[in-house]
Steps between C-alpha positions, in 0.01 A plus 500: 500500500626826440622667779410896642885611389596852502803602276774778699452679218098502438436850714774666285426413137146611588600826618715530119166374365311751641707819427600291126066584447547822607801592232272297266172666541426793261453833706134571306256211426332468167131540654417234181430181556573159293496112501847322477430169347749288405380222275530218253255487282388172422610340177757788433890447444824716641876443500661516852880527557593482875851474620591415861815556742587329816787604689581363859558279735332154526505325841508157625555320792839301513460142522770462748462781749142613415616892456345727243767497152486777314558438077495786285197501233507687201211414222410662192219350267342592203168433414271562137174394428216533351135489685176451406228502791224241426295592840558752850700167651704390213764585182658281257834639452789442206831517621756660261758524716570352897895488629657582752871505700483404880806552672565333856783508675748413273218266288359600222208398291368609188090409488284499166154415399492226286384486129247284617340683791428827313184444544360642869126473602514751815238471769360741758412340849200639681606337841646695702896410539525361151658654222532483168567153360641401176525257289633333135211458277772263268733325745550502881768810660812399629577596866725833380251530255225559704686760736646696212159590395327554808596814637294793736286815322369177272268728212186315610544647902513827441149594369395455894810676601464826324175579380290692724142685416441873583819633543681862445827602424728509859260264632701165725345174593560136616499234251293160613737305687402224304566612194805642621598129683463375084666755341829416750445116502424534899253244632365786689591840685493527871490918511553720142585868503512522167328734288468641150518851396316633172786764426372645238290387143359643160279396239698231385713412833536455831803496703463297859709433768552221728698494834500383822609189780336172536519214755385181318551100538628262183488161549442593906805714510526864590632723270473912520479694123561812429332613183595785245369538146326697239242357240380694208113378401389536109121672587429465137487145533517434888790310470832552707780610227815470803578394809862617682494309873803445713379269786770521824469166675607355844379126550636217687582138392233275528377154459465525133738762325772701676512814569614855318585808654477733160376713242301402204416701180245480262416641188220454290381645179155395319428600155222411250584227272386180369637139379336231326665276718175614712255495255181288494646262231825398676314494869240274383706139589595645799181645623202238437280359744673169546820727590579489818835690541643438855811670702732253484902529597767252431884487634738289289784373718858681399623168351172451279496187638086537641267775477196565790213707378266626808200779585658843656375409825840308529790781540821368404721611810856289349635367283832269440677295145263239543249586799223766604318595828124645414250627750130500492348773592124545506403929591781588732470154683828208426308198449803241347830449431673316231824375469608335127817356468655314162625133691762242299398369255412102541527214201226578265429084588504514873271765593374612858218301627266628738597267782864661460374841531310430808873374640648807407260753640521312815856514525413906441273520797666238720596758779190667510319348789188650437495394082296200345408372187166526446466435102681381195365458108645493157318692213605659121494862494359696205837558353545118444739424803489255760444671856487345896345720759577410869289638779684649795328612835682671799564851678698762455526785761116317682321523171371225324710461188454265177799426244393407120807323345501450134760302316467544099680265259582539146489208292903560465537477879533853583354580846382827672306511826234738630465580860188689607480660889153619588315484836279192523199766548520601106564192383206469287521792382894509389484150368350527181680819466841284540369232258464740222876621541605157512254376172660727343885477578695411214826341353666667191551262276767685337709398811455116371588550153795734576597199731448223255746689269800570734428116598551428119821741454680359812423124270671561261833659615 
């Protein structure tokens, strides 16, 4: 739960807040009075170009001492699309361009959108907490993928955000915290002192302001924002031509991502324009009733060796050459854990049996008084593997815990197993969530044939 955290520097940014209104605010108000809408108007196109900057420090908890590491962060991506809104909660966008250089500590790596993902249906959630959610209407995102497209100040958040009815130049208000929670990717804001300024607007244009500090919770972690930007809205059309934001951030590491003590920058410019890569004609295999296009993200391991495709409800916390940690998280609540790790490789003639696995897990939980086997089956997964789930009950810390271990088999004899932790009191719930993931786990089977040819060069030497 989030807790009632108060920032040393909250009381003073407000005060710089305060008098920033006051150098802000014209010295005569227009006495006229307008309606700022910002809007997409449905079945209507526009080219967006957005470019983003992270520069910071990411920290993480050491593994041996438990002390907060700092790494330096710097990020810049580059993102151009085209959009066409087909209702108020969704656009299908075409992506012309999507790269982008991360650098971390002394890592760097170089992210693009592949040839086969251009393709983006972009949903709106109504719930409150959720935010916008994309998807591949052609293939499935990778992991990098996913995160190099989904950034804050998304176009679709920021009709809530800005527009405002009844308004007159000089005039200041508060944005819905709820639209403001989407526009940041927050799951929600504890206390907002953020407001938006109509500076000053003619027949054509108007020229807004948005500033302020924010306490607000992602993935049940504090973090405190301070917001500065200026957005220019097209009052011919009701559409938002720019959007300048620099977004200060202070949040802590926490059970899903670490955290960042930075600045981010965004830029976004929205112009009319039009593809046919949108048009009726090309949409029409994509978008007919028996379509059913659904967020899906996969992570290849570094080796090629197996790929796991999963819903975002699993955050992928690590990763290794040949091993991941993902975390389920349902809301802001951590529901699972799962560990995947790529085993030896057995004979392709002496496989596993079931009776063997049991052995081995028992061996696993041999020192855990309090552990018990409570089921074991074999069944094929989706992907055509072989997979062995073993049932696990115990405690950890006094709470009822269960342990789902998967062992998949390729028909070469290449082995990975899947651990899932959850507390025995979600069970139900989590276990048909964990099935999925593990139906659709699979083996590259480039890996075999690159095999079977070094096998045949080392032959005939």
């Amino acid at each position: 739960m989030l807790k009632n955290q108060r920032f040393p520097t909250f009381c003073c940014q407000l005060t710089h807040f305060a008098l920033a209104l006051v150098v802000f605010a014209s010295p005569a108000f227009a006495q006229e009075t307008i309606d700022l809408s910002v809007n997409f108007e449905k079945g209507a196109q526009c080219r967006v170009v957005a470019d983003f900057m992270h520069s910071g420090t990411v920290t993480i908890p050491s593994e041996e001492t438990g002390e907060i590491v700092p790494l330096p962060l710097n990020v810049d991506a580059k993102l151009s699309f085209f959009q066409r809104t087909t209702s108020g909660e969704q656009t299908i966008r075409f992506f012309e361009k999507a790269n982008g250089r991360i650098k971390l500590d002394r890592g760097t790596t170089k992210p693009e959108l592949g040839p086969n993902n251009q393709l983006i249906v972009a949903r709106l959630r109504e719930k409150s907490g959720e935010q916008v959610e994309l998807a591949s209407m052609t293939g499935i995102l990778d992991q990098a993928e996913l995160e190099l497209i989904q950034n804050p100040a998304d176009p679709m958040t920021l009709s809530a955000v800005f527009s405002r009815k009844s308004v007159k130049e000089g005039d200041s208000w508060e944005p819905p915290v709820e639209a403001l929670a989407k526009m940041l990717r927050l799951n929600r804001i504890e206390e907002s002192k953020v407001r938006i300024l109509l500076k000053k607007y003619d027949s054509k244009s108007a020229r807004v302001y948005i500033i302020g500090t924010l306490l607000g919770d992602v993935n049940d972690v504090v973090t405190e924002m301070e917001l500065s930007g200026i957005a220019t809205i097209n009052r011919l059309d009701d559409s938002l031509s720019s959007l300048k934001l620099t977004v200060r951030e202070r949040r802590g590491p926490g059970q899903i991502a670490p955290g960042f003590d930075g600045k981010t920058k965004i830029d976004i410019r929205i112009t009319n324009a039009t593809t046919d890569e949108l048009s009726n004609e090309s949409l029409a295999k994509y978008t007919g009733k028996d379509s059913k296009i659904r967020q899906r993200v996969r992570w290849q391991s570094e080796t090629g060796k197996f790929s796991v495709t999963y819903e975002p409800r699993w955050k992928m916390i690590a990763t290794e050459k040949d091993a991941a940690v993902l975390r389920f998280i349902d809301g802001n609540e951590l529901l699972a854990q799962c560990n995947i790790v790529q085993l030896p490789s057995r004979p392709a003639d002496n496989p596993l049996t079931l009776e063997d696995y049991k052995t081995e897990v028992a061996k696993i939980i041999a020192a855990d008084e309090n552990a018990v086997l409570l089921a074991a089956t074999t069944l094929p997964t989706l992907a055509g593997h072989m997979a062995m789930q073993v049932v696990v009950g115990g405690e950890e810390e006094g709470v009822p815990v269960n342990w789902f271990y998967y062992h998949v088999t390729n028909e070469d004899g290449r082995r990975v197993t899947l651990v899932f932790t959850l507390a025995e009191s979600v069970s139900q719930r989590v276990d048909p969530i964990a099935a999925q993931l593990v139906n659709e786990f699979k083996f590259d089977p480039m890996a075999k044939k690159i095999a079977s040819k070094k096998l045949e060069g080392s032959e005939t030497k």
